[in-house]
MARVO-715869 format. One record per residue (C-alpha): x, y, z; residue in one letter. Coordinates in steps of 0.001 Angstrom, whole numbers, always signed. Example, Ala and Ser with C-alpha at 12.3 -4.5 7.8 and 13.67 -1.06 7.14 Angstrom:
<mimars>
{u +12300; v -4500; w +7800; type A}
{u +13670; v -1060; w +7140; type S}
</mimars>
This chain:
<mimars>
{u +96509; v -37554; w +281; type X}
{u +96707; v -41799; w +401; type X}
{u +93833; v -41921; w -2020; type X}
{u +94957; v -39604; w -4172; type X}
{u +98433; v -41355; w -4259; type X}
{u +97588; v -44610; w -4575; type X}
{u +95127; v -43851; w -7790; type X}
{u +97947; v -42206; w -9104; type X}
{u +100392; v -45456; w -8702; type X}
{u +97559; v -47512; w -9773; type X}
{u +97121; v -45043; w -13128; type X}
{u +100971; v -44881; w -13310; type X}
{u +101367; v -48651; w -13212; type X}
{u +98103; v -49857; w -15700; type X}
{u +99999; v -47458; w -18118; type X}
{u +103265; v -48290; w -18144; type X}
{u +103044; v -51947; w -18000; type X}
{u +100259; v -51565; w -20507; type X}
{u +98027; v -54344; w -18125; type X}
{u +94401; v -52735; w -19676; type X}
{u +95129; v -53495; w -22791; type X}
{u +96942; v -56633; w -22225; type X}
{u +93959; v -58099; w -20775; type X}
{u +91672; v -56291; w -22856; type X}
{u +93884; v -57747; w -26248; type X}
{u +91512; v -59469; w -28733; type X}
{u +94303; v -60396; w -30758; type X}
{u +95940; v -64227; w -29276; type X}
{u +98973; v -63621; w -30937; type X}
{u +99638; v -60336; w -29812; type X}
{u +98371; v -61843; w -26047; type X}
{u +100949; v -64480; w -26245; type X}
{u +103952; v -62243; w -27142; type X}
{u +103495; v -60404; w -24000; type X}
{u +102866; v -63547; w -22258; type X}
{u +106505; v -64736; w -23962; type X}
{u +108249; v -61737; w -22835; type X}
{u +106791; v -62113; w -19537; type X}
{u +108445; v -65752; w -19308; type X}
{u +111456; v -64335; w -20564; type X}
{u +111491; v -61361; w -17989; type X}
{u +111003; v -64309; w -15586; type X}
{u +113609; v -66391; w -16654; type X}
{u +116269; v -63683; w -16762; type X}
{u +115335; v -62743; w -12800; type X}
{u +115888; v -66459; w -12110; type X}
{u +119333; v -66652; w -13604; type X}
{u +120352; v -63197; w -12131; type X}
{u +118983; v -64774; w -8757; type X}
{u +121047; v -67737; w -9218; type X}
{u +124057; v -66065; w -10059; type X}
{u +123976; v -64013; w -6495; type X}
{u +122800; v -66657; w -4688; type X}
{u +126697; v -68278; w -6100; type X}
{u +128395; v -65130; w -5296; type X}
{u +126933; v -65226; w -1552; type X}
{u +127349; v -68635; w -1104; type X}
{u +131236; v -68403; w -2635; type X}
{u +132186; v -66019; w -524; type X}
{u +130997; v -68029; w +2570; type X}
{u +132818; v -70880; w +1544; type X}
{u +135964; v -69139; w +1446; type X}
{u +135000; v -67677; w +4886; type X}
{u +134283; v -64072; w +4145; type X}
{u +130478; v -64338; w +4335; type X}
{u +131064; v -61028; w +6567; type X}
{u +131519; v -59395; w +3243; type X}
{u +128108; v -60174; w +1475; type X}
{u +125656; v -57950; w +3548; type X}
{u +127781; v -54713; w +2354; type X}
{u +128622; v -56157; w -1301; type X}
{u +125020; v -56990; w -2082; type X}
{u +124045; v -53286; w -552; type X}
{u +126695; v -51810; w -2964; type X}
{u +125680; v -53642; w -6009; type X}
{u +121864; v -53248; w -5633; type X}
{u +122529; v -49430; w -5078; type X}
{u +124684; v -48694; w -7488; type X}
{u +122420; v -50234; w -10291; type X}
{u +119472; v -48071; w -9249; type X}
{u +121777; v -45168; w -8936; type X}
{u +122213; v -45815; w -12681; type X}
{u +119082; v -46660; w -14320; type X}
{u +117092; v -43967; w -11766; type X}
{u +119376; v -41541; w -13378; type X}
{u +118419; v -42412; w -16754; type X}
{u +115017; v -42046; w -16223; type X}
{u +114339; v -39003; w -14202; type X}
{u +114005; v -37158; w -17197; type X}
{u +110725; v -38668; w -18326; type X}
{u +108852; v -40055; w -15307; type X}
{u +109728; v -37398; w -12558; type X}
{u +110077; v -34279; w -15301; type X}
{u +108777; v -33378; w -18287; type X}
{u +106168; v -36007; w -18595; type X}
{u +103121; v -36078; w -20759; type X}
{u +100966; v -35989; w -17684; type X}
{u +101822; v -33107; w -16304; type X}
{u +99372; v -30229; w -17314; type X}
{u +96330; v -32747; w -16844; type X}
{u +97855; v -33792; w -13061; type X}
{u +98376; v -30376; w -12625; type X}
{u +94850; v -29440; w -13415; type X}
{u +93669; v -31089; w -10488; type X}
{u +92873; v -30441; w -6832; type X}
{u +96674; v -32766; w -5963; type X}
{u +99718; v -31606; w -3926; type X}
{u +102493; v -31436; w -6238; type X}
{u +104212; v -32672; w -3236; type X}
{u +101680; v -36305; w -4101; type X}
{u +102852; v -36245; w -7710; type X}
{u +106412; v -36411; w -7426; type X}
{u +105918; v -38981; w -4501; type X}
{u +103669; v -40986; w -7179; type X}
{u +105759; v -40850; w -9611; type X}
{u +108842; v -41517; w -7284; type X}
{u +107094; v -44356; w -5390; type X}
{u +106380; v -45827; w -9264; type X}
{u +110093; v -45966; w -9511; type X}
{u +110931; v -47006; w -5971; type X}
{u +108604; v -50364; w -6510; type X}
{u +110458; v -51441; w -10084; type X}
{u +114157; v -50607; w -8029; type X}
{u +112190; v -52539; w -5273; type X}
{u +111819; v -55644; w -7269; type X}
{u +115611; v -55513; w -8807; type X}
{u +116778; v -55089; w -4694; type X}
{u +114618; v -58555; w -4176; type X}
{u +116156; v -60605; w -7169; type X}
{u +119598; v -59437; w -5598; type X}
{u +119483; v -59250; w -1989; type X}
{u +117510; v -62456; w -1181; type X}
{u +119330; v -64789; w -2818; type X}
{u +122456; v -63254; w -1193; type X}
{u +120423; v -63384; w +2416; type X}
{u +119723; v -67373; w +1645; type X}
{u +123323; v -68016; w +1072; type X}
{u +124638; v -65868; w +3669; type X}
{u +122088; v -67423; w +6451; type X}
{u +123075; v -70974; w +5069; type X}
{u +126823; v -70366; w +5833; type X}
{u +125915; v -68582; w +9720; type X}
{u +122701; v -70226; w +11029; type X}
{u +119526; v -68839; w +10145; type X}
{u +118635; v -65965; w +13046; type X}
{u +115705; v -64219; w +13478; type X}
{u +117430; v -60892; w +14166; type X}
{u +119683; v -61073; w +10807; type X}
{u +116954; v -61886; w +8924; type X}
{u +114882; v -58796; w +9918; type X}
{u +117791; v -56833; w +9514; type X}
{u +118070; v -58486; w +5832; type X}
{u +114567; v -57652; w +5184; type X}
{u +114939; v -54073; w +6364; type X}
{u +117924; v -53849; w +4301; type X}
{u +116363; v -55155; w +1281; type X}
{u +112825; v -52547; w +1847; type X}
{u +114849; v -49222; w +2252; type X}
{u +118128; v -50319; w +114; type X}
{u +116627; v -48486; w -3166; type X}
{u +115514; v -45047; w -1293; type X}
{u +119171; v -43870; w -1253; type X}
{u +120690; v -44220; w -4417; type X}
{u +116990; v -43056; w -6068; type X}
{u +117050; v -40229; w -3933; type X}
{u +120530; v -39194; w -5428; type X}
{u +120326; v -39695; w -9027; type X}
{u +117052; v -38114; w -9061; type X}
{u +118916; v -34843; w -7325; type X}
{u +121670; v -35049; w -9942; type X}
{u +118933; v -35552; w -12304; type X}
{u +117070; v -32832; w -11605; type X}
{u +119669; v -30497; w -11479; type X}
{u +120950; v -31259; w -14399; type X}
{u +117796; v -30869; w -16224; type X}
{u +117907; v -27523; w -14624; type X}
{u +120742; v -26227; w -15673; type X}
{u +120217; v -27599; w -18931; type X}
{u +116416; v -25950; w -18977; type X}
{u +117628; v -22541; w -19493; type X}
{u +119454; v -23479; w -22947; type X}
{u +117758; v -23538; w -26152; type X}
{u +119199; v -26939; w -27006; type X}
{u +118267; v -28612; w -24252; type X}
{u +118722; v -32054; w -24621; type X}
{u +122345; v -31506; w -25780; type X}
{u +123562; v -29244; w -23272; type X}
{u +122129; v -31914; w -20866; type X}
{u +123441; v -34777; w -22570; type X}
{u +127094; v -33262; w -22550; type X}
{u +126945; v -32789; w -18988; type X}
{u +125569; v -36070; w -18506; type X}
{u +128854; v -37783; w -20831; type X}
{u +131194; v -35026; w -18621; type X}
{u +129753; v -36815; w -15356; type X}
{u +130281; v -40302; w -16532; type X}
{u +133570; v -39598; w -17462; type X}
{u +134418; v -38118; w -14115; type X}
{u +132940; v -41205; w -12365; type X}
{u +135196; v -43633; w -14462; type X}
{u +138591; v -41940; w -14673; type X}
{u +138162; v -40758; w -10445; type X}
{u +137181; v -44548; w -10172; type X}
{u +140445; v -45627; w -11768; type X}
{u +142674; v -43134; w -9898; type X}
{u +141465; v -44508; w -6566; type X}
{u +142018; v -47909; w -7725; type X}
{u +145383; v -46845; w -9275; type X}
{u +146371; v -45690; w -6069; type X}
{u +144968; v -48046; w -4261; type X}
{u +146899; v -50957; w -5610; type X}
{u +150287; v -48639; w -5058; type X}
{u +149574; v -48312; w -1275; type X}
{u +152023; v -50942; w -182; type X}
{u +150016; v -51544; w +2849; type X}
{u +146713; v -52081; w +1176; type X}
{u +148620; v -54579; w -585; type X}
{u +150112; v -56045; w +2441; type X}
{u +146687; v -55861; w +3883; type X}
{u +145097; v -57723; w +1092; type X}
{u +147233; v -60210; w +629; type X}
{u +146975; v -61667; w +4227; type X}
{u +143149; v -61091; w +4872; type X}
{u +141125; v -60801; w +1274; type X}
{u +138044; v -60024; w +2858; type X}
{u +138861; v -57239; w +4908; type X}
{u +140597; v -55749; w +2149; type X}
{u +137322; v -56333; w -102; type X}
{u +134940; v -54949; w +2663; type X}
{u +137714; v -52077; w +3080; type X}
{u +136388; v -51144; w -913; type X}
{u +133398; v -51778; w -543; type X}
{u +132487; v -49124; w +2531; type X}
{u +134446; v -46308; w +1004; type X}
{u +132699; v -46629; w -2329; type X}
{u +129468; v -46806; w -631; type X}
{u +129911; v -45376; w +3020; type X}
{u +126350; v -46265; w +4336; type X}
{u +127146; v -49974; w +3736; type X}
{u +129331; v -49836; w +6710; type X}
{u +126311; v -49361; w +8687; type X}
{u +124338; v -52316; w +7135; type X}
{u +127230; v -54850; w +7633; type X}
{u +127636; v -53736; w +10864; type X}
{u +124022; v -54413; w +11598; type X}
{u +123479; v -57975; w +9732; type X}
{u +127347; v -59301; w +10921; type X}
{u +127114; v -58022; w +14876; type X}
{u +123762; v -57504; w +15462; type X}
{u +123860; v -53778; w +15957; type X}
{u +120397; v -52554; w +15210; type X}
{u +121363; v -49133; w +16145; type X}
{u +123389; v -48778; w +12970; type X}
{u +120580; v -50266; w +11417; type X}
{u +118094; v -47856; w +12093; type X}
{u +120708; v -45397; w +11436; type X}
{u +120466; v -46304; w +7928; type X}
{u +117369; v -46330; w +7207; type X}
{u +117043; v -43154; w +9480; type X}
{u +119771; v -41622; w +6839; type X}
{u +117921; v -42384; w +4061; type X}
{u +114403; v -41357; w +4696; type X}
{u +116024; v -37816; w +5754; type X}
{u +117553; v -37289; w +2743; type X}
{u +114429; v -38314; w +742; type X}
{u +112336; v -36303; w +2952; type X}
{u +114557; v -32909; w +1896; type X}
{u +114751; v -33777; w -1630; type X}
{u +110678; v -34396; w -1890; type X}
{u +110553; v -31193; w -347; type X}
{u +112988; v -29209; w -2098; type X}
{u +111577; v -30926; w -5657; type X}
{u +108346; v -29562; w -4809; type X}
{u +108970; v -26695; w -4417; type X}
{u +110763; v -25634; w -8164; type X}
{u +108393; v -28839; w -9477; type X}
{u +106729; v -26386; w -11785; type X}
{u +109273; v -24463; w -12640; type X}
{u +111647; v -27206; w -14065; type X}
{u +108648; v -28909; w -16129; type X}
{u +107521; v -25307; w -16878; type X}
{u +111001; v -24443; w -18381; type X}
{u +111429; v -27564; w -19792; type X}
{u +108436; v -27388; w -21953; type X}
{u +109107; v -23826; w -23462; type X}
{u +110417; v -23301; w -26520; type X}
{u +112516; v -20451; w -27639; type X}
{u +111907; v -19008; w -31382; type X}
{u +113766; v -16469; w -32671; type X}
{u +112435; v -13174; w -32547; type X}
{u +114118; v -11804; w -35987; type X}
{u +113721; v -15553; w -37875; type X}
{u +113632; v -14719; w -41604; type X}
{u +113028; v -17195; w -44491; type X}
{u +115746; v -17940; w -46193; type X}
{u +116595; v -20198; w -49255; type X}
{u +114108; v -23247; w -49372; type X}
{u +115877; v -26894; w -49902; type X}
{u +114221; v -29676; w -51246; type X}
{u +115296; v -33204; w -50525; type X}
{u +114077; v -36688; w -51348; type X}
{u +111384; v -38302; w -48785; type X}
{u +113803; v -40294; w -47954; type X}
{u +116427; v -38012; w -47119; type X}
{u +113376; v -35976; w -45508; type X}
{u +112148; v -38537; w -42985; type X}
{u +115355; v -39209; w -41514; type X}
{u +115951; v -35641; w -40879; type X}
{u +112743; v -35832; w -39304; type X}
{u +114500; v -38648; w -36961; type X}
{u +117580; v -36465; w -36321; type X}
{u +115602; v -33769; w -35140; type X}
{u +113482; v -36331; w -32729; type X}
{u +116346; v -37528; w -31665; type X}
{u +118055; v -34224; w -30586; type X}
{u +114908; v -32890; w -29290; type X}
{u +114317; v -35647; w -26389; type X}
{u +117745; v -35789; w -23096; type X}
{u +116037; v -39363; w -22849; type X}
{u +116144; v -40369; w -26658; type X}
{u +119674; v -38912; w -26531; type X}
{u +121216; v -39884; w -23291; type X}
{u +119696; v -43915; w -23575; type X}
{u +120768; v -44126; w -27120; type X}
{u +124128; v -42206; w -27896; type X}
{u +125945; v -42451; w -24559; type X}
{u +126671; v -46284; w -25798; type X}
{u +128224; v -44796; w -28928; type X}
{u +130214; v -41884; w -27044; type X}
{u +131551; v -44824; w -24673; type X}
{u +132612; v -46839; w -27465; type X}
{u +134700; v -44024; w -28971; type X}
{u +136185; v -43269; w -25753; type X}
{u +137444; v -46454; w -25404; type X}
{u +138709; v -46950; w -28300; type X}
{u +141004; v -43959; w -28576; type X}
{u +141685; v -45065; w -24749; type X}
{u +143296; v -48580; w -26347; type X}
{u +144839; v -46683; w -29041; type X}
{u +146532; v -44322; w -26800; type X}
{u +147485; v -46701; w -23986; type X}
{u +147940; v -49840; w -25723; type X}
{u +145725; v -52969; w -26645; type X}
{u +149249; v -54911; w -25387; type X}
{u +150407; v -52527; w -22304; type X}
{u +146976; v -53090; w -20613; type X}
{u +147190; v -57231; w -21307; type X}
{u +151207; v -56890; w -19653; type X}
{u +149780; v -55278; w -16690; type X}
{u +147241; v -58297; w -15981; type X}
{u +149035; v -60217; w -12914; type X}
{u +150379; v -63352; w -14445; type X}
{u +150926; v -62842; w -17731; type X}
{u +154220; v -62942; w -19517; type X}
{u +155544; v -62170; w -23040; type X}
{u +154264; v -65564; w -24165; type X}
{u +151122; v -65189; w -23224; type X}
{u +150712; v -61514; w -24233; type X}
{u +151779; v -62778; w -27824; type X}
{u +149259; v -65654; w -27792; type X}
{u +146540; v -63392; w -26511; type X}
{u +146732; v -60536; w -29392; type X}
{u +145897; v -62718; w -32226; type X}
{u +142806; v -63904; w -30717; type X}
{u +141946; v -60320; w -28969; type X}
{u +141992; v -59409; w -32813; type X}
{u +139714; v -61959; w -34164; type X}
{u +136913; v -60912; w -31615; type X}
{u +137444; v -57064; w -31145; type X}
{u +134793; v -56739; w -34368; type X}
{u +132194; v -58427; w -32503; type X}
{u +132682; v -56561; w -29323; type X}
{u +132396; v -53349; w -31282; type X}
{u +128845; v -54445; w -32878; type X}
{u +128003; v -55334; w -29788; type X}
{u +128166; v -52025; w -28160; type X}
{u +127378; v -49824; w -30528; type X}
{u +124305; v -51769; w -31588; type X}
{u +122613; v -52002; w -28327; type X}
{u +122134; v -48089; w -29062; type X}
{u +119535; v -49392; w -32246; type X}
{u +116640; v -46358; w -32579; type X}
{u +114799; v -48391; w -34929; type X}
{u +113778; v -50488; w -31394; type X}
{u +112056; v -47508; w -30203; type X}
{u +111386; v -44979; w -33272; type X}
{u +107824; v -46046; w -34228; type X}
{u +106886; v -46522; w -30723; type X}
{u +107993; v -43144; w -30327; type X}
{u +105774; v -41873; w -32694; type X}
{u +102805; v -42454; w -30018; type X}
{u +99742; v -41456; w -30559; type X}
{u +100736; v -38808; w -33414; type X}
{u +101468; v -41896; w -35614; type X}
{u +98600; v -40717; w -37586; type X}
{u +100152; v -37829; w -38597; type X}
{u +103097; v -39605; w -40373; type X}
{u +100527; v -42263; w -41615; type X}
{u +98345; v -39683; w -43575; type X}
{u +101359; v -38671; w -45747; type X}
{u +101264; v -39636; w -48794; type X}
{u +103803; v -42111; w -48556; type X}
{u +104107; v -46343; w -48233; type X}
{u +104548; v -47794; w -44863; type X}
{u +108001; v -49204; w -46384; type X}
{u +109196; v -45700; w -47258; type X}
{u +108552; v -44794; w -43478; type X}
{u +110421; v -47792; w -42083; type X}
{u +113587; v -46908; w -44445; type X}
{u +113598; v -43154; w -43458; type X}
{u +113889; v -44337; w -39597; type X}
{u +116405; v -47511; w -40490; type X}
{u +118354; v -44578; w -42797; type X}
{u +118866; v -42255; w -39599; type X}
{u +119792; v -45220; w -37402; type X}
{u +122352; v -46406; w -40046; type X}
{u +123648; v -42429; w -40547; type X}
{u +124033; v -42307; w -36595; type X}
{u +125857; v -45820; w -36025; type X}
{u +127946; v -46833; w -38524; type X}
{u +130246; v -43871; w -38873; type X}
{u +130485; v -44852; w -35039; type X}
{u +131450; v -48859; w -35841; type X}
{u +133491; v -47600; w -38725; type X}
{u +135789; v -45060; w -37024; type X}
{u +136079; v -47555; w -33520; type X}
{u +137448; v -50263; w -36175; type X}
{u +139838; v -48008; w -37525; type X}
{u +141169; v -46992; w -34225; type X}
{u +141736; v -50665; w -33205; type X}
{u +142789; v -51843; w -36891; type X}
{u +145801; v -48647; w -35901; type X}
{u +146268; v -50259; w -32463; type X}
{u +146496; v -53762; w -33305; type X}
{u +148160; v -53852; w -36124; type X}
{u +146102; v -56335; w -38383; type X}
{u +147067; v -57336; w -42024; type X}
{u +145058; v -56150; w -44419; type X}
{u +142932; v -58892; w -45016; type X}
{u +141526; v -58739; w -41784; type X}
{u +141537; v -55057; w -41644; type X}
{u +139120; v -55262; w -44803; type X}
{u +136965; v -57829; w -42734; type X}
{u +136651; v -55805; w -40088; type X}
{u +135145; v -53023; w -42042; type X}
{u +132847; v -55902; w -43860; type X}
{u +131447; v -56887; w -40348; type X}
{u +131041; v -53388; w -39147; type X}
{u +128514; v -52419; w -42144; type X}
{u +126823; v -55973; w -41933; type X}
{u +126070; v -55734; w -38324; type X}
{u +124888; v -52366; w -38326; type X}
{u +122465; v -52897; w -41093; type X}
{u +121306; v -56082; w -39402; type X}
{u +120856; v -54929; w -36235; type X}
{u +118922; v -51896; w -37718; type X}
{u +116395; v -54043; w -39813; type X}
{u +116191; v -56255; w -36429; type X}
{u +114897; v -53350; w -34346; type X}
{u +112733; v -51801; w -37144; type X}
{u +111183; v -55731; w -37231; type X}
{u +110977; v -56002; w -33889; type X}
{u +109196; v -52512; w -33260; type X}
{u +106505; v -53229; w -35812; type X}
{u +105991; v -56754; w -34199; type X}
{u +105784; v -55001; w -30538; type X}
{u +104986; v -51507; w -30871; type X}
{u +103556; v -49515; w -28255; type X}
{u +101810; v -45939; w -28709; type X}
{u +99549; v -45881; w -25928; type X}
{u +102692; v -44112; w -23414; type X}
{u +102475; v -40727; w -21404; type X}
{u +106495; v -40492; w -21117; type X}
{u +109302; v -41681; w -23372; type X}
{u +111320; v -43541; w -20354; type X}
{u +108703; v -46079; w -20651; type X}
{u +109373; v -46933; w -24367; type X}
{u +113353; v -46303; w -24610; type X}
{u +113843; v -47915; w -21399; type X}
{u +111287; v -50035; w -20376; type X}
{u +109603; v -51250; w -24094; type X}
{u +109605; v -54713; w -24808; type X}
{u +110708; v -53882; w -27990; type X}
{u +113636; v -51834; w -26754; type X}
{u +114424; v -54731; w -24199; type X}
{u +114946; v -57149; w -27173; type X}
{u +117454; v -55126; w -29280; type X}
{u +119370; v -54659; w -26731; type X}
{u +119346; v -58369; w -24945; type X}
{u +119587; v -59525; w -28678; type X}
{u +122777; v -57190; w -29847; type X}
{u +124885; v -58498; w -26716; type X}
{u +123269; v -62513; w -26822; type X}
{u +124051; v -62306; w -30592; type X}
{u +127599; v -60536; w -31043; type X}
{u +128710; v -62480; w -27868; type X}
{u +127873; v -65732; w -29398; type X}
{u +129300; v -64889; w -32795; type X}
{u +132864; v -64306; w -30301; type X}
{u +132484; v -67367; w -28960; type X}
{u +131866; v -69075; w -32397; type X}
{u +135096; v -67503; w -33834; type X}
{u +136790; v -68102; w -30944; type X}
{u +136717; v -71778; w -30861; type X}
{u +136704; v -71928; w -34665; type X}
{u +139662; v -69665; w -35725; type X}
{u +141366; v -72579; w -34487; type X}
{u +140211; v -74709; w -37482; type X}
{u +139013; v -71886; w -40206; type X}
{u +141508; v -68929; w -38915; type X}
{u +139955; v -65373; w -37990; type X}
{u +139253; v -63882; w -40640; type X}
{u +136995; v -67011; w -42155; type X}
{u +135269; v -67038; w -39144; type X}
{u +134609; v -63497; w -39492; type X}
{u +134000; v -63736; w -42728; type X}
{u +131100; v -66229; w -42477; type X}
{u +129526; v -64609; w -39823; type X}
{u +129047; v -61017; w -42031; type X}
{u +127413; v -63933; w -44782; type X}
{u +124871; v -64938; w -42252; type X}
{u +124183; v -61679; w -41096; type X}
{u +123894; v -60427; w -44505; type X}
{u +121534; v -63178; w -44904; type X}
{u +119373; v -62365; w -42121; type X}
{u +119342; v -58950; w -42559; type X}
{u +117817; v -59276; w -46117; type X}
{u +115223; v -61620; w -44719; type X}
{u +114152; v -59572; w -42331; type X}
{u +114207; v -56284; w -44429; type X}
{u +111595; v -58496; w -46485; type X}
{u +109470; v -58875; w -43582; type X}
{u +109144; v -55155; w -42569; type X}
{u +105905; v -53904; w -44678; type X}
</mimars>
């Protein structure tokens, strides 16, 4: 069983980070942009270390250092409770690989640990970027000790095991009850939006009534950290028993923990194999209708043609779906949200600020509320991950008899049909709420076509520059694509600096120039680019 598992982490790894063909790559330039993003991937851990290494250190500074073992538990876990749950759809289940792994003489109890170990090491790395750099500052503050910093390191090792565990199991049923539907991927994607939005609005409740509990308040007010640590354990419970083990030395709870978590792994690997086949069975069948008669023929332009092919991608994959439109259902959400409860009710209930304030705030809330929109709904670009997508039926699409061009406006056409109604509708609802002139309401329209065209030719550019086709399941190109790494980083680096900018010169130009200018340049840019993608 331990050779057969570790060829199939070495096989799942050499494809997924594409490391054959990296090394194999005749082409410099192409070798250098993965050597780029591999800087860049590097770069990003070292700032995210940095930034929890200042949060540890902080805390121990104000003298609550007994609150970093459980916060940097709950943040590392409920990251990988997030991303795991995104991706058990396409690396656990329904995966390319499955009828050939099947095929031979393997447990299916080894395959879902291969697959689940393959996950476990890239949650394993995230933990390490986190939790060390909180260890370093926390041991600075209390005195390096030998026992604490086992405990850290056991910590760290078994801190993913739990919240993978758990997503995968709401994964996985989800996927089941969504299996028996012939629309699969939107039965499971509604679920999926019906869960989030249980999560956030149960989240706020407790935090409502949190804050009304008089002696909460009383308690936070005269010791902060045992009010924080107080949140902390009852959103994640098990963090009570790592704190108690790094702050007092009890190894018991300790082992406890990690005892805790390897159970519950243990029953979901086998419980998973055991209806393994049947979930990747079911989720591979396709129902056709037993009467299906043809009916009136249409005929549409290729344009119009290859885009519907995109739609019907798109709605065929709970991974395409759930990674790409959950940022636009979000962004609708919470803009009815401010429309209902008001953009200037939520800024009066912020501690400290008065009527003044609120009515210096608003005019500046409304001069950056376009960007934040673009910046949201754009990190949900298709055109990132579209021709990737197309894997290694891209010849297919190639032999029609149609330019390369015409293929990269049918995608950027669907992406633009999907997110700008989106943009459009979200700066409505906020033009309503905040009662702009007209002027500005007409810029904020401007901006919302202009970014959404731009950040479409972006990702198309970007995909042609870094495609990948070489993939056996989709989580590794919608999630885990270079390509699909860059539209996103780029929509919220871009959009957040464009803020800033107008920010700091709405001052000297006023709003709606700065907002003006910035649809010019991205106008600009966009044509540029569009000239680039042949």
């Amino acid at each position: 069983m331990t050779n057969n598992l570790l060829s199939l982490l070495k096989t799942e790894f050499l494809n997924r980070f594409r490391l054959g063909t990296i090394r194999n790559e005749r082409n410099k330039k192409v070798k250098y942009r993965y050597i780029a993003m591999g800087v860049l991937y590097i770069f990003l851990a070292i700032v995210l270390a940095g930034y929890c290494f200042a949060i540890s250190y902080g805390y121990s500074y104000l003298g609550m250092s007994y609150v970093v073992p459980g916060y940097a538990l709950m943040i590392t876990s409920i990251v990988i409770l997030f991303f795991t749950f995104l991706k058990t759809n396409g690396i656990l289940f329904s995966t390319r690989d499955y009828d050939m792994l099947t095929a031979f003489p393997i447990k299916t109890r080894t395959i879902i640990a291969s697959k689940f170990l393959s996950m476990y090491i890239n949650n394993l790395a995230f933990a390490v970027v986190v939790m060390v750099p909180m260890a370093v500052g926390y041991e600075m503050w209390n005195g390096f000790n030998a026992g604490t910093v086992v405990f850290w390191f056991l910590g760290i090792l078994f801190a993913p095991l739990l919240p993978m565990t758990i997503a995968a199991t709401v994964g996985m049923a989800i996927l089941a009850i969504g299996a028996g539907f012939k629309h699969k991927a939107a039965v499971q994607l509604i679920i999926t939006v019906i869960l989030f939005l249980g999560i956030m609005f149960g989240s706020f409740w407790l935090n409502q009534n949190a804050m009304a509990d008089e002696a909460m308040m009383l308690a936070m007010l005269t010791d902060m950290g045992t009010f924080i640590s107080g949140i902390i354990h009852k959103i994640y419970p098990v963090s009570l028993w790592f704190d108690n083990g790094v702050v007092y030395g009890n190894a018991q709870h300790i082992l406890l923990f990690i005892g805790f978590s390897v159970a519950v792994y243990a029953v979901f690997l086998g419980f998973c194999a055991k209806f393994y086949g049947k979930i990747n069975s079911a989720l591979k069948s396709h129902q056709a209708s037993s009467n299906y008669k043809v009916g009136q023929l249409k005929k549409s332009s290729v344009l119009t043609a290859l885009a519907y092919k995109e739609a019907k991608r798109f709605t065929s994959s709970s991974v395409y779906m759930l990674n790409m439109g959950m940022g636009l259902i979000l962004a609708l959400i919470a803009s009815v949200a401010s429309a209902f409860l008001g953009v200037d009710k939520l800024i009066s209930n912020v501690d400290g600020v008065n009527a003044k304030d609120m009515a210096a705030l608003l005019p500046v809330i409304s001069n950056v509320v376009p960007f934040g929109i673009a910046m949201v709904v754009n990190m949900c670009n298709t055109c990132a991950v579209s021709l990737s997508l197309e894997g290694r039926n891209l010849w297919v699409v190639e032999s029609l008899p149609i330019s390369k061009r015409t293929l990269y406006k049918g995608k950027m056409l669907f992406n633009i049909c999907m997110v700008l109604p989106v943009s459009l509708i979200c700066s409505v609802i906020f033009i309503i709420s905040l009662r702009v002139n007209v002027v500005k309401a007409l810029l904020y329209i401007v901006f919302a076509v202009t970014s959404v065209t731009f950040s479409t030719v972006f990702g198309m550019f970007i995909n042609i520059c870094f495609p990948n086709y070489q993939w056996e399941n989709e989580v590794v190109v919608v999630k885990q694509g270079m390509s699909s790494m860059i539209g996103i980083f780029s929509s919220i680096i871009i959009y957040l600096a464009m803020a800033a900018g107008t920010f700091y010169l709405s001052g000297n130009l006023g709003g709606e120039l700065s907002i003006l200018m910035f649809s010019g340049i991205l106008a600009v840019l966009a044509a540029v680019l569009y000239g680039r993608c042949k």
